[in-house]
N, C-alpha and C positions, 0 to 999 in steps of 0.2 A: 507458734505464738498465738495466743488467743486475746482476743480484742476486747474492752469492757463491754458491756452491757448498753450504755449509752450510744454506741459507737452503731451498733446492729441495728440492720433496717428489717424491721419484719414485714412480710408483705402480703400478708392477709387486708382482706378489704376493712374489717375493722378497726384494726390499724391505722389504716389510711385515713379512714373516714377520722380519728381521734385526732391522728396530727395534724387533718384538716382542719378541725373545729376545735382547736386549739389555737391556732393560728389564727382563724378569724377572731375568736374569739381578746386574741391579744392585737390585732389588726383596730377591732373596733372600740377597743379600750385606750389605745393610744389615738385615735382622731377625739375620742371626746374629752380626753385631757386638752389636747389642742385647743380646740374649739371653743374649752373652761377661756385657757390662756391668752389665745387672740381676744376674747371677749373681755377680759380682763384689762388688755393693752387696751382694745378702742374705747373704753369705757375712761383709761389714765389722759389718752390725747383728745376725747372729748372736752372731758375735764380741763385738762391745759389750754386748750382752744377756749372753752367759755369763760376761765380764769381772767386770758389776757384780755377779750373784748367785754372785762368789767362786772359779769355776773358774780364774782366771789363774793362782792360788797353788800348784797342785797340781802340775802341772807334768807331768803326762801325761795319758795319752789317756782321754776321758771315757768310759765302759763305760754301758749302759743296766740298769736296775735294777728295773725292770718287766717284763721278760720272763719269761711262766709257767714252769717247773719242767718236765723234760721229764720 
């Protein structure tokens, strides 16, 4: 019985080296999706957090108010 094509591991170093850097290559594409998405989250709970303590009403851009006196 012979196997598909898919299935056979060739084991030349180039090879290797390709399924490596394929793999990485899919490795480092899915943490920056991630990393879109959390950013994406902490940006909605921000948002919800400044919501309730009343910033929604103002209607412009929050300025910091702690910054020392130059």
């Amino acid at each position: 019985m012979k196997f598909p094509a898919f299935l056979r591991r060739e084991s030349s170093q180039a090879a290797m080296r390709e399924r490596q850097g394929q793999f990485e290559k899919l490795v480092a594409d899915s943490l920056r999706a991630l990393s879109q998405a959390f950013s994406k989250l902490a940006d909605a709970v921000d948002a919800q957090r400044l919501s309730r303590a009343g910033y929604e009403k103002q209607e412009k851009f929050l300025e910091r108010m702690d910054q020392k006196a130059k």
